[in-house]
C-alpha positions as CSV (number, residue, x, y, z in Angstrom):
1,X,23.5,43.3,101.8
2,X,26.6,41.7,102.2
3,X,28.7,39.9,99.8
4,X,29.1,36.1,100.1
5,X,32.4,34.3,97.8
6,X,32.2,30.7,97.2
7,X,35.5,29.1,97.3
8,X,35.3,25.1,96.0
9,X,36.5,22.2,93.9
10,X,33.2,21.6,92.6
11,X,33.8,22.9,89.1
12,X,31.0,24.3,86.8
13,X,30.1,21.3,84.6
14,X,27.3,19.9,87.5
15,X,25.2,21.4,89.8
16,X,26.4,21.6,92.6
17,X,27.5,25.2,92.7
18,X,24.4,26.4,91.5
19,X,22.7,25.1,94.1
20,X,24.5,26.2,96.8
21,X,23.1,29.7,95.2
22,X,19.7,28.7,95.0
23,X,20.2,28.0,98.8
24,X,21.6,31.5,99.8
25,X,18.8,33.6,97.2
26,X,16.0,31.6,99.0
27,X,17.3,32.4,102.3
28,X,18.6,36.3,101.8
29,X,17.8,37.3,98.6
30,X,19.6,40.3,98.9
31,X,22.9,38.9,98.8
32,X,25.9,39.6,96.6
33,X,27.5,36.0,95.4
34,X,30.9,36.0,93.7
35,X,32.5,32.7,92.6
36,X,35.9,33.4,94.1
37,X,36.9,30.3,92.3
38,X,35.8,26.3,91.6
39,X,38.9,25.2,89.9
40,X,40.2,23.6,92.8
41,X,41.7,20.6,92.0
42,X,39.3,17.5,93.4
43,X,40.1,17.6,97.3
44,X,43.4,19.1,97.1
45,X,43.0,21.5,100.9
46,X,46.6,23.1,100.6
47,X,45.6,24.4,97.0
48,X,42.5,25.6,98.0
49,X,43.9,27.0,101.1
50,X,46.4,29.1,99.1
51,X,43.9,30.3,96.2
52,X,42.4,31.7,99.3
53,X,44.7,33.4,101.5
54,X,45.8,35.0,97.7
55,X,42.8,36.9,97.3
56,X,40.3,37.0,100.0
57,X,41.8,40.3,101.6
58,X,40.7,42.1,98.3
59,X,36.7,41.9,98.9
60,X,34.9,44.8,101.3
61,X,34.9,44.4,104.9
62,X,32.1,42.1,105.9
63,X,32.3,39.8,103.5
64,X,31.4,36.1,104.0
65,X,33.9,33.7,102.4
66,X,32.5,29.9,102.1
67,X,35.1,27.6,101.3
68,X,34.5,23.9,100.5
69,X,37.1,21.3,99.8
70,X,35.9,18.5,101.8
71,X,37.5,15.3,100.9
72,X,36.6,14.5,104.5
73,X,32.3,15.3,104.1
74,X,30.2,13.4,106.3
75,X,32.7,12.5,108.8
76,X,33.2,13.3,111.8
77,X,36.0,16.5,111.1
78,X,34.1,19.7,112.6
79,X,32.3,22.4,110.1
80,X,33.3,26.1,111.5
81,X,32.8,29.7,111.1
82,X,35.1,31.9,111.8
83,X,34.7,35.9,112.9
84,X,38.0,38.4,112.4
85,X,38.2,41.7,112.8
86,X,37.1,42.0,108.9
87,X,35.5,38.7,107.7
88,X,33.9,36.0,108.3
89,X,35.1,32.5,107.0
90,X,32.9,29.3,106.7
91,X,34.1,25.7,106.4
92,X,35.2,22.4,107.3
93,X,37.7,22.8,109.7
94,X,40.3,20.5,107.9
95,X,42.9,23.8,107.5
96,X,41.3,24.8,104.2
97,X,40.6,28.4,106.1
98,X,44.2,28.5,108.0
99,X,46.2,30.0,105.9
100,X,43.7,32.6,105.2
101,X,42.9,33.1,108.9
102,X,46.8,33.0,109.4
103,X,46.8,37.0,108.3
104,X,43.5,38.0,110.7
105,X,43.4,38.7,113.7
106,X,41.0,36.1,115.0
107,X,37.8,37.2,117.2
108,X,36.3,34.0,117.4
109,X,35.4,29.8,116.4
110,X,32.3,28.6,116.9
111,X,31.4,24.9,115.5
112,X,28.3,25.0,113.2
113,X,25.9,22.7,115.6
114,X,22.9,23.9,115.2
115,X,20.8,22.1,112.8
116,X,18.0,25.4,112.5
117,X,20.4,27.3,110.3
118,X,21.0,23.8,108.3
119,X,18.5,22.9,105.4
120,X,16.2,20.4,107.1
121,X,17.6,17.3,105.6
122,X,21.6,17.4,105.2
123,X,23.3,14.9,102.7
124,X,26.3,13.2,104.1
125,X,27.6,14.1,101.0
126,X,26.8,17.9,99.8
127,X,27.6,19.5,103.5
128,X,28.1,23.1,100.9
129,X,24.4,22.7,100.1
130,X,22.7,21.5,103.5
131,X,25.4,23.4,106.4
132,X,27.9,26.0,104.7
133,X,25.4,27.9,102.3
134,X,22.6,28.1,104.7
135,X,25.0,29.4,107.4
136,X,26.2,32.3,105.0
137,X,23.1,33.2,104.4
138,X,21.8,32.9,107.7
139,X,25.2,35.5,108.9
140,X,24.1,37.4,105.8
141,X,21.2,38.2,107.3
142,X,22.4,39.2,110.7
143,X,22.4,35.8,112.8
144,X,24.9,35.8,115.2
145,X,27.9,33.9,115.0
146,X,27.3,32.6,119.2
147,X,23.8,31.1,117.5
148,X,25.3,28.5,115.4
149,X,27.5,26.3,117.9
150,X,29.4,26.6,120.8
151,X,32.8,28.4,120.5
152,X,36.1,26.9,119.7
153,X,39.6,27.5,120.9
154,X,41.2,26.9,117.9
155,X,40.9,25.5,114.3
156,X,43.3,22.5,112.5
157,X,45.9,24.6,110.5
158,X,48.3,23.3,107.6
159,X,51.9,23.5,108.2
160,X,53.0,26.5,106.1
161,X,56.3,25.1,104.2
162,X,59.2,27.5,105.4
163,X,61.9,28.4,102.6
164,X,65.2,28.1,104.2
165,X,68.5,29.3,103.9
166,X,71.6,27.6,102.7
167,X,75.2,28.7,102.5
168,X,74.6,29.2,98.7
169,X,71.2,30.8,98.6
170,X,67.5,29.9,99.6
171,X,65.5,27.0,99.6
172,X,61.8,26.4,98.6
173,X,59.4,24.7,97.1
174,X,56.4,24.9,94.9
175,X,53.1,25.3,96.7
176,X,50.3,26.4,93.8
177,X,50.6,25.6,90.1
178,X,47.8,27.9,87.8
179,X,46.0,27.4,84.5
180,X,49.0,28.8,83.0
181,X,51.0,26.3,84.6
182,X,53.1,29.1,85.9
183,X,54.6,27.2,89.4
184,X,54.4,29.4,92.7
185,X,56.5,28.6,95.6
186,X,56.7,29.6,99.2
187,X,59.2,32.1,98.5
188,X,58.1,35.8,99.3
189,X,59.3,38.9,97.9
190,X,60.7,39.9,101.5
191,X,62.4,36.8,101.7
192,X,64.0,37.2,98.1
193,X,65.0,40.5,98.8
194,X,67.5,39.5,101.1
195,X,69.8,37.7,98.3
196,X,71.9,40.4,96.7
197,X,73.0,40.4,92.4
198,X,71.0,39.4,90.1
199,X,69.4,35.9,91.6
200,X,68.7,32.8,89.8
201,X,66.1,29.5,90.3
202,X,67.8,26.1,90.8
203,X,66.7,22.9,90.9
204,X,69.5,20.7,92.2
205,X,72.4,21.8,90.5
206,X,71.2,22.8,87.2
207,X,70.5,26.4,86.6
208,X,67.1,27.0,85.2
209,X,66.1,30.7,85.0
210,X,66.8,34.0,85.8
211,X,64.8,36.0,88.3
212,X,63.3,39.0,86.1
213,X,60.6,42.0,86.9
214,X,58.1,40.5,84.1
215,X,57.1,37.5,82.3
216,X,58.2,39.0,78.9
217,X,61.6,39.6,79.8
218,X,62.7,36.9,77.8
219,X,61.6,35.6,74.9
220,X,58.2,33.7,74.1
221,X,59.1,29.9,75.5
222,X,61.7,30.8,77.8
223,X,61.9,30.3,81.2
224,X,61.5,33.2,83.9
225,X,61.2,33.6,87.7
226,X,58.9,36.7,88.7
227,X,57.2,37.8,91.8
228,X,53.6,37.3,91.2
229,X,50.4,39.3,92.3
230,X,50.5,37.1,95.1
231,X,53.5,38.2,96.5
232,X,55.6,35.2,96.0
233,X,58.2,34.1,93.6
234,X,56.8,32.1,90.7
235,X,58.6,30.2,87.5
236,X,57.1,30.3,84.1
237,X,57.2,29.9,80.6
238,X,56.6,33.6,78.7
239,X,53.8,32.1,76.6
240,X,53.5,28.2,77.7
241,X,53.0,26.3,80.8
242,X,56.0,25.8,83.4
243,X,54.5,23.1,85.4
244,X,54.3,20.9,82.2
245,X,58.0,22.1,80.6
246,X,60.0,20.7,84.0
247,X,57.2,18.5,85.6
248,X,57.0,21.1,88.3
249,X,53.6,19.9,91.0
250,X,53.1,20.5,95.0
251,X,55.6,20.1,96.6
252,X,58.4,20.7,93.7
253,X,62.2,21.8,95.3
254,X,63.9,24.4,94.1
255,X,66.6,26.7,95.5
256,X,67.5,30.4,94.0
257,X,70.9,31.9,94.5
């Protein structure tokens, strides 16, 4: 009975997440589904791929994670699955699953060709419905990975975005903004650690926040840098939304010294 996470940017107003669990309850009925999340923004892979690399080490050993943001469905980009010495990952291979995969040791890629474990007629447009879900439930239920396709060498990985160093401090940028428009950026708490005194964000010239243990530090409506549960810095608003305060999105520079 293993546990199968759904990963998307489907949303919850249609129906296209719940049938992608009709799908796996008609093939293993046994199976444990969890909505990992499907607040993605519409086709955006690198938040996806963060979202998931965030919390996908948390579920039991086993578990199947499906991930679909597929701006490119029904072309000819490769669907995947993906064994590791803990999980197994399903997806279009467009590096929504690299960052993820970037932690695991890899055991092997096989590309999902075999049209049994699809439903029998597959949309060009709903590939979650007719390929990924099926698949998961087919592994659920003890298929072996070799069955679905023939093996890969490797899969197409996003660039992670390095911070750097500079003579003044460290350089980053924002890589996830959440509901509560708090901005993280690519800045670990390893990395950060290596800045001595009390450190503050930047962006350009212009000081914008201190780096504090927790959001309520300061004040409600004041700015504050924290290391998140994801390990990473991230700049907020104690009680408001970051992102909308300095028009902080993807790809946002800042520096902290």
């Amino acid at each position: 009975m293993r546990c199968i996470t759904f990963t998307t940017d489907f949303g919850t107003r249609d129906w296209f997440v719940g049938t992608m669990k009709g799908v796996v309850l008609c093939l293993a009925p046994r199976a444990r589904i969890v909505d990992f999340t499907h607040e993605i923004a519409p086709g955006d892979i690198r938040a996806g791929a963060f979202a998931l690399a965030a919390g996908y080490s948390f579920f039991p050993r086993h578990t199947i994670h499906v991930a679909v943001v597929d701006p490119g469905v029904g072309t000819k980009r490769r669907a995947i699955a993906v064994q590791t010495g803990d999980y197994l990952f399903v997806g279009p291979d467009n590096g929504l699953l690299s960052w993820a995969l970037a932690r695991e040791k890899i055991k092997a890629i096989h590309a999902l060709e075999n049209r049994s474990y699809f439903l029998p007629r597959v949309s060009c447009t709903f590939h979650g419905r007719d390929i990924f879900a099926p698949v998961a439930a087919h592994l659920s239920n003890g298929v072996p990975l070799r069955k679905l396709g023939p093996g890969c060498r490797d899969l197409v990985r996003l660039p992670w975005p390095k911070p750097t160093r500079s003579s003044k401090g460290i350089r980053g940028e924002v890589v996830y903004v959440d509901r509560f428009g708090n901005a993280i950026t690519n800045i670990s708490s390893e990395v950060l650690s290596s800045l001595k005194g009390r450190p503050a964000v930047f962006m350009g010239r212009k000081r914008m926040c201190a780096v504090a243990p927790t959001y309520q530090t300061v004040g409600c409506g004041r700015l504050v840098a924290v290391i998140g549960s994801s390990g990473f810095l991230e700049i907020a608003v104690n009680g408001a939304s970051a992102a909308e305060r300095l028009g902080l999105r993807l790809g946002t520079k800042i520096g902290v010294e």
